[in-house]
C-alpha positions as CSV (number, residue, x, y, z in Angstrom):
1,X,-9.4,-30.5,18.5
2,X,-9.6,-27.8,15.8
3,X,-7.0,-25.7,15.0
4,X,-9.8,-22.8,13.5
5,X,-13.3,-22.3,14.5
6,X,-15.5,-23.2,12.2
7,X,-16.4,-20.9,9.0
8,X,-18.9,-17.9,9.3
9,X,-21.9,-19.2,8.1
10,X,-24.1,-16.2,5.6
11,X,-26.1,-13.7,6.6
12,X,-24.8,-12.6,9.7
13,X,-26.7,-10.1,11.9
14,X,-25.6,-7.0,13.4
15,X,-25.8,-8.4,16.7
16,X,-23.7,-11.5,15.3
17,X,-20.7,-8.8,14.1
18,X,-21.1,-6.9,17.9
19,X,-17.8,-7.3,19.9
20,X,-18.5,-9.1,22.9
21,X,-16.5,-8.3,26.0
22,X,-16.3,-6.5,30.0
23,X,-16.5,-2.8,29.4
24,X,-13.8,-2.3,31.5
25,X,-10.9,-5.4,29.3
26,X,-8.6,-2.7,28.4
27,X,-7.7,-2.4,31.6
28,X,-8.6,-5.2,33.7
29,X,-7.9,-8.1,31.1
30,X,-8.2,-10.0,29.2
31,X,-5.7,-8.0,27.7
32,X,-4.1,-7.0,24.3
33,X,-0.3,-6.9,24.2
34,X,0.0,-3.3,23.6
35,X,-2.6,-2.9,27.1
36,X,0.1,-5.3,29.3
37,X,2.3,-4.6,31.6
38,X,5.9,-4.7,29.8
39,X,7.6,-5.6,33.5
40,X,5.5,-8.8,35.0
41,X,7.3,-11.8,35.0
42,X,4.9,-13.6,32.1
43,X,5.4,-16.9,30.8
44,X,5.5,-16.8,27.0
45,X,3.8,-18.8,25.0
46,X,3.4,-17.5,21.8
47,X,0.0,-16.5,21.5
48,X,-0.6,-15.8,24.9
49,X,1.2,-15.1,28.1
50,X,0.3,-16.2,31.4
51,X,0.9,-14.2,35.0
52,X,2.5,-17.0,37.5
53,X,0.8,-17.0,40.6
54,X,1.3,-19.3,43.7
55,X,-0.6,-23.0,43.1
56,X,-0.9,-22.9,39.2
57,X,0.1,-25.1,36.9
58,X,-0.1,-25.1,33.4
59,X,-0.1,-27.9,30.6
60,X,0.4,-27.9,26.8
61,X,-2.3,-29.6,24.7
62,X,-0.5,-30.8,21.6
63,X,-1.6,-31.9,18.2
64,X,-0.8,-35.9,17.9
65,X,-0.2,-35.4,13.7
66,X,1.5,-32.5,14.0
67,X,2.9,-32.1,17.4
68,X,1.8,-28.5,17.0
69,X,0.4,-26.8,20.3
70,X,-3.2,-26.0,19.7
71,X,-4.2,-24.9,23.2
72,X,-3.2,-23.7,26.9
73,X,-4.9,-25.9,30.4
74,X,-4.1,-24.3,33.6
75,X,-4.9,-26.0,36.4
76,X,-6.0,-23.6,39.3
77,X,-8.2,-23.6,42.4
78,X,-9.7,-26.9,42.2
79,X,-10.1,-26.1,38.2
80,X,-9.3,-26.3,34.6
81,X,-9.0,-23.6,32.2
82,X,-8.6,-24.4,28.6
83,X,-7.3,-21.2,26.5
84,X,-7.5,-21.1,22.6
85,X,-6.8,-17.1,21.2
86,X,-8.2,-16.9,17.6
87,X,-7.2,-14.3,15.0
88,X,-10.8,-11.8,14.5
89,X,-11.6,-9.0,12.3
90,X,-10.5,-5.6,13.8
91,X,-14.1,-3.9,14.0
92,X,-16.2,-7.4,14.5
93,X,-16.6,-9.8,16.9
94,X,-16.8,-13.8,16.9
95,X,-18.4,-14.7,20.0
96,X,-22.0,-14.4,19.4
97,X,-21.6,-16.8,16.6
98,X,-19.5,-18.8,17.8
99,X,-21.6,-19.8,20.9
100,X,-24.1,-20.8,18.5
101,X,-22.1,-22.9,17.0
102,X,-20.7,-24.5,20.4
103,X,-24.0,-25.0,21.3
104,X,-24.8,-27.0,17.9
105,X,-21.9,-29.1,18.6
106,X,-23.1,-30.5,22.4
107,X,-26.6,-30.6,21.1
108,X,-25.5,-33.6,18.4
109,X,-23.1,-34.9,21.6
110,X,-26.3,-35.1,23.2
111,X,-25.3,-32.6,25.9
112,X,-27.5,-29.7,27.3
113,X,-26.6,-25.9,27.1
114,X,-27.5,-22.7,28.9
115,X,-27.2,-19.1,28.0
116,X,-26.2,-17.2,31.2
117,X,-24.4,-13.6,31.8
118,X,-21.3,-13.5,33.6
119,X,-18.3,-11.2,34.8
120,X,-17.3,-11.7,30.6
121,X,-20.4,-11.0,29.7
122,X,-23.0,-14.2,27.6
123,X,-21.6,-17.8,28.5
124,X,-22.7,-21.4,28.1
125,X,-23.4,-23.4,31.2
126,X,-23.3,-26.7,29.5
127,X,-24.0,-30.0,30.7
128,X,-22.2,-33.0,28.4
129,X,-22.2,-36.5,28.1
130,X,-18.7,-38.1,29.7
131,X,-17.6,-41.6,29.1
132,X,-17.4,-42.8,32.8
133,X,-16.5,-46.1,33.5
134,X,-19.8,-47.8,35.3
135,X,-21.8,-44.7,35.4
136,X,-24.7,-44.4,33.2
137,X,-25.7,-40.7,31.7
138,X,-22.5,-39.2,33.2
139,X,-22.7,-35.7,32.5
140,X,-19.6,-33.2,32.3
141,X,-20.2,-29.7,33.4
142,X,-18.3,-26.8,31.7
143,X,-18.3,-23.1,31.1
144,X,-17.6,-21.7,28.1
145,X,-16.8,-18.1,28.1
146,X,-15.6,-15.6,25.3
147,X,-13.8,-12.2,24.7
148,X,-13.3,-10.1,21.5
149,X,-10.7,-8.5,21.5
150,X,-8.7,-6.2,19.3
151,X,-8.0,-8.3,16.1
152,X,-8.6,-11.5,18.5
153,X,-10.3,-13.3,20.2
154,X,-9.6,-15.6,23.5
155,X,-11.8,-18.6,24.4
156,X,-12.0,-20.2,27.4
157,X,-13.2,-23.5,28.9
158,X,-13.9,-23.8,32.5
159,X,-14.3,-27.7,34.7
160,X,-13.7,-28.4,37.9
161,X,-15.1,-26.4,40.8
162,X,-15.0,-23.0,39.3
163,X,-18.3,-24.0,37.3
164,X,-20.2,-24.6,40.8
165,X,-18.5,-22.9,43.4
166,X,-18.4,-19.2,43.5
167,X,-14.8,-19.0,45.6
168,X,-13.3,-21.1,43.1
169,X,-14.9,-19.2,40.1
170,X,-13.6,-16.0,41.5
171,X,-10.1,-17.4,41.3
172,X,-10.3,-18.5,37.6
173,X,-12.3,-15.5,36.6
174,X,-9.2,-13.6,38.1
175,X,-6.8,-16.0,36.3
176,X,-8.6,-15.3,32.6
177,X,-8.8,-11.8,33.7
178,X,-4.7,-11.8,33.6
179,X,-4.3,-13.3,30.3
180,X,-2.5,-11.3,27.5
181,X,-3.3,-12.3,24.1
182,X,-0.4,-11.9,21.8
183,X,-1.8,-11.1,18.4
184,X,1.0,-10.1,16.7
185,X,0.8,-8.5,12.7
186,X,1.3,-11.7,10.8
187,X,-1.6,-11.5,8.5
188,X,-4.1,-14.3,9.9
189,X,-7.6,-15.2,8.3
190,X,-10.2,-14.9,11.3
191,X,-11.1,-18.1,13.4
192,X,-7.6,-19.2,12.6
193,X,-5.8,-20.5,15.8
194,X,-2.9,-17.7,16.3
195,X,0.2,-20.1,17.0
196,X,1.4,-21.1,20.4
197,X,4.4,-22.2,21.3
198,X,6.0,-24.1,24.7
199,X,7.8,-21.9,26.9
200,X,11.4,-21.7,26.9
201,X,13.6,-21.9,30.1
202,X,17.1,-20.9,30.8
203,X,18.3,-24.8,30.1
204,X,16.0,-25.1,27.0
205,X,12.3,-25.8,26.0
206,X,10.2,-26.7,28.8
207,X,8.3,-29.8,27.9
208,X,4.2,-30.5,27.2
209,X,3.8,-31.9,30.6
210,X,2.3,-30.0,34.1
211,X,4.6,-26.9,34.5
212,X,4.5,-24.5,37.5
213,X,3.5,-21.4,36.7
């Protein structure tokens, strides 16, 4: 997995520089730091922080070389949700480009992409090729949904149910809906991964296996 997005290419349109977002993200998420609520019970980690909520559980992807946490899976109403937040330029967005480029990428895969409009505004409906022991032309389905925040940007990754059942997407839509993205004022180029970190717990660091959120 990449730690940073791939570089900007040249010659970016004004459309390709638009933030892309739900009118209303200040206040209904995802959310900036400075827009959270200071007195929920969040669990930290670093460049997020996630809202516990009954029958989630969440799970640190970690770097093999470096054993550095590059992203955040919750596992949620029959679902995953993979979270990556990115540091973005404070009056541009990423997310038009990007899903360009994630397109690209499951193209050469030999996967299949569609440009839809959901509660986040454009996503990818995608369709890619899984290794599935004794089925031939298996086919993953994911969702691949984007915010632009200020001086960030979250991506998400939706499997599972939530990509084909509408009760189930309602849940996780709620669950991205709730993230806070911790940018912080570390000076980051943009599309670099802004760091994450496991949570800690009153006896010490919770480990990189399932935790109940």
């Amino acid at each position: 997995m990449n730690e940073a997005l791939d570089p900007a290419s040249d010659g970016q349109d004004e459309q390709n520089q638009a933030k892309s977002g739900p009118a209303d993200r200040a206040t209904a998420g995802p959310f900036d730091e400075a827009e959270a609520n200071a007195v929920r019970p969040y669990v930290n980690l670093g460049g997020v922080k996630i809202l516990p909520r009954e029958g989630l559980q969440l799970r640190l992807e970690v770097e093999e070389n470096t054993q550095r946490v590059v992203a955040v899976g919750l596992d949620y109403a029959g679902s995953t949700l993979q979270l990556q937040p990115f540091a973005a330029p404070r009056s541009t967005g990423l997310w038009h480009e990007i899903r360009h480029q994630i397109a690209d990428q499951i193209s050469q895969q030999g996967g299949t992409t569609k440009l839809t409009v959901g509660p986040f505004g454009p996503e990818l409906f995608a369709e890619i090729p899984a290794a599935t022991p004794g089925q031939a032309n298996a086919k993953r389905l994911a969702r691949f949904i984007g915010v632009d925040g200020p001086r960030w940007f979250l991506r998400g990754v939706i499997a599972g149910e939530a990509v084909v059942n509408p009760e189930a997407a309602a849940k996780v839509e709620d669950l991205f809906r709730s993230i806070v993205v911790v940018r912080g004022n570390t000076p980051m180029p943009p599309r670099d991964l802004i760091p994450l970190a496991v949570p800690q717990s009153s006896s010490g660091p919770v480990g990189s296996g399932p935790i109940d959120a």
